[in-house]
N, C-alpha and C positions, 0 to 999 in steps of 0.2 A: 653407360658402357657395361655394368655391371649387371644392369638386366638382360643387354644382349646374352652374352656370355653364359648368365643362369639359362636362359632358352635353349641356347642350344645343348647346353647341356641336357636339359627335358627331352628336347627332339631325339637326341643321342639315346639315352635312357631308351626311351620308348621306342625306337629302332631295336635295340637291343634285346628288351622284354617279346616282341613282336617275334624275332629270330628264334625265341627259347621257347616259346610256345609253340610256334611250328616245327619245333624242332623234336619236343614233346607228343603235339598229335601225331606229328608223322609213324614216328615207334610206337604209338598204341595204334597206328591202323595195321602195321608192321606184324606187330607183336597178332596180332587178332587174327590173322590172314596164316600166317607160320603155322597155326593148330589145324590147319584144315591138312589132309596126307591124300595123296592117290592109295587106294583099297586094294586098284588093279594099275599097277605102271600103264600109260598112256599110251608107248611102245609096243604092250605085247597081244596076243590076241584075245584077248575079255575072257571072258569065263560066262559058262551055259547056267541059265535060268532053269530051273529042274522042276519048281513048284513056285506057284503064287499064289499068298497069300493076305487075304483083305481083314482088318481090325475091326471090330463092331466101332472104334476111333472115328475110324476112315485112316487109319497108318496103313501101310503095305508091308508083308513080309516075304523075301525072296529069296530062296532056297536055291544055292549057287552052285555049281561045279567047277575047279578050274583052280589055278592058282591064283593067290593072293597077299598083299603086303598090312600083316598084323601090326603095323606102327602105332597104335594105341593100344597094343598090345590088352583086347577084349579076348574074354575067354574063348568066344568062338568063331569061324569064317564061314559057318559051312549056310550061314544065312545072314543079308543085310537086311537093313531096316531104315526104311520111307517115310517120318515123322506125319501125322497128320496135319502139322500147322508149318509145316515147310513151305513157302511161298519157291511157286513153280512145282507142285507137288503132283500134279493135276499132268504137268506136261510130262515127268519122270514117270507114273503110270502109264499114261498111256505108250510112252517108248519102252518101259518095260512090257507091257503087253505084244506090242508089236515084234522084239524080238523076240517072245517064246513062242506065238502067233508062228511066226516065220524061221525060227531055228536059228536067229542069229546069235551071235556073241556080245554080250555087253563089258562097260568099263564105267567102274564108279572111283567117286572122289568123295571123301566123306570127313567128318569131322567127330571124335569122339564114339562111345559105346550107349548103346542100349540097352537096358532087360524088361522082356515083355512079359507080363505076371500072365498071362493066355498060358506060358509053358511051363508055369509053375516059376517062374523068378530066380533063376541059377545061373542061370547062362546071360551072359549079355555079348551083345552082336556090332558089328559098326553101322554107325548110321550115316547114310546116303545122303549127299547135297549136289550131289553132279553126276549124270550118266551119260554115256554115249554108245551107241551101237557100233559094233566094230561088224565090217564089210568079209 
C-alpha cells in the first residue's frame, strides 16, 4: 500500500512539473511575440515608398512618406529597413516593389532598430518583418 500511494504521488509530481513548464514556454513565446509593434497602425492608410533602396547585403532600404508609430523609439522614420536574412524577404521586396511600381500605399510591422554603416552609422531605422499593401 505504501508503494501505491508513493506512485501516485510521482504521477501527481509530474503532472504538476508538466503544468509549470507549459506554463513557462508559453510566456516566453508570449514574451517574444510582445516586441514585435505595427511601424504603421493596421487601420490607417500606409505611408508612400518615396525611394528604394538595395544593400550590396541584399538588405532593402525604403524611404517612406506618411505617418508612423516610433514604438522603439529609433532615431528615425523617414526610412525602414528589410534585413537581408529575414526569411520571407524575397516576398516583402517584391510587394515593396510593386507598390512603388503602382503608387500604392504600404503598412509595415516590425521589430526593433537598425543602423546601416552605407550612411555613415548615426541614424538607426525600424526594421521590417511584415508588410501589406493598403488598396
Amino acid at each position: 500500500m505504501c508503494f501505491r500511494a508513493l506512485g501516485y504521488v510521482s504521477q501527481l509530481w509530474i503532472k504538476i512539473m508538466n503544468k509549470k513548464i507549459l506554463t513557462l514556454v508559453t510566456c516566453l513565446i508570449v514574451s517574444t511575440n510582445v516586441s514585435a509593434k505595427y511601424i504603421t497602425n493596421l487601420g490607417t492608410q500606409g505611408v508612400e515608398i518615396t525611394k528604394f533602396f538595395t544593400h550590396q547585403s541584399g538588405a532593402v532600404s525604403l524611404y517612406i512618406s506618411g505617418t508612423v508609430e516610433n514604438l522603439d523609439q529609433c532615431t528615425s522614420t523617414f526610412r525602414v529597413h528589410i534585413p537581408h536574412d529575414l526569411a520571407g524577404k524575397d516576398v516583402m521586396v517584391s510587394t515593396a516593389l510593386a507598390a512603388f511600381a503602382s503608387g500604392k500605399k504600404v503598412g509595415f510591422h516590425g521589430s526593433g532598430c537598425s543602423t546601416t554603416s552605407f550612411w555613415g552609422g548615426t541614424v538607426d531605422v525600424p526594421i521590417v518583418n511584415n508588410m501589406w499593401i493598403v488598396k
